[in-house]
C-alpha positions in Angstrom: -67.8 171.9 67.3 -65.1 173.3 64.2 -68.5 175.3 62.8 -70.2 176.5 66.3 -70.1 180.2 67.6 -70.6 179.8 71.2 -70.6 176.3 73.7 -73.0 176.4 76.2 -73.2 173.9 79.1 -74.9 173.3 82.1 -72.2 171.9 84.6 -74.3 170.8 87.5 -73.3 167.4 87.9 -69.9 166.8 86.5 -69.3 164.7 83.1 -66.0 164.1 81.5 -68.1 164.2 78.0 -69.0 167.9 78.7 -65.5 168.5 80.3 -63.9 167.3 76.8 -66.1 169.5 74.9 -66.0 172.3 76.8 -61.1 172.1 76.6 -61.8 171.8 73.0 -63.9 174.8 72.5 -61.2 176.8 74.8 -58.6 175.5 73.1 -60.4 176.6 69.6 -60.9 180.1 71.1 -64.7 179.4 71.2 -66.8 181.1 73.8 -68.1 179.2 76.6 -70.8 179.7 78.7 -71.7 177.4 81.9 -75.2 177.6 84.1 -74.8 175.4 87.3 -77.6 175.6 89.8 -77.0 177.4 93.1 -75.5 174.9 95.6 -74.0 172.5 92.9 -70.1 172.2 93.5 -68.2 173.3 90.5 -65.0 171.5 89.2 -61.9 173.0 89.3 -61.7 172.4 85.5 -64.8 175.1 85.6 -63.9 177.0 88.0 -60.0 177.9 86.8 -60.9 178.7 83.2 -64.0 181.0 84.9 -61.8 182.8 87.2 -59.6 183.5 84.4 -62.1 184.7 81.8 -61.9 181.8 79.5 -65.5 180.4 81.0 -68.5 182.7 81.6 -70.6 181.3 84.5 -73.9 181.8 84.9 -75.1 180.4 88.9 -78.8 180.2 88.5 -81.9 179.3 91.0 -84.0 177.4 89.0 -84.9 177.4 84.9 -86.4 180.4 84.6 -83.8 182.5 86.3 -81.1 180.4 84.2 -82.8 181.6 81.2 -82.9 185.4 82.3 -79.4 185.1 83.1 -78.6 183.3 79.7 -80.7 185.7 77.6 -78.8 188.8 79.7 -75.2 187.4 78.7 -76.1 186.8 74.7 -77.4 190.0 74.4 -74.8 192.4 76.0 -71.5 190.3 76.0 -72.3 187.8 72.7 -74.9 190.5 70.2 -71.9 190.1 67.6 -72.4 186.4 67.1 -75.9 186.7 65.6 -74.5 188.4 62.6 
């Protein structure tokens, strides 16, 4: 986690392993990005740090949108990462 740039997560069904990762990389000052599939119900862990700026959250239909969406983010908010 120390050596990553960015976390990304899908957050559909809620997991405490993916919760943990997803404090520590906040609390390193790590980007985050979530997907969750339209419909799913999102934590309130998520959903805080999201409405706060911390989380980026990507609601997707199925994979392909996801992917659109994902590629979207990296390139306009995240280009500086790849260097």
């Amino acid at each position: 986690m120390e050596n990553c740039k960015l976390v990304i997560a899908e957050v559909s069904s809620p997991s405490i392993g993916a919760g943990v990762k997803i404090g520590v990389a906040i609390k390193a000052g790590k980007p985050v990005i979530c997907l969750v599939k339209n419909g799913a119900i999102v934590t309130s862990f998520i959903k805080g740090p999201a409405q706060s700026g911390l989380i980026h959250l990507i609601r997707y239909e199925n994979e392909e949108d996801a992917l659109s969406q994902l590629k979207t983010l990296l390139e306009t908010k995240f280009k500086n990462l790849t260097k």
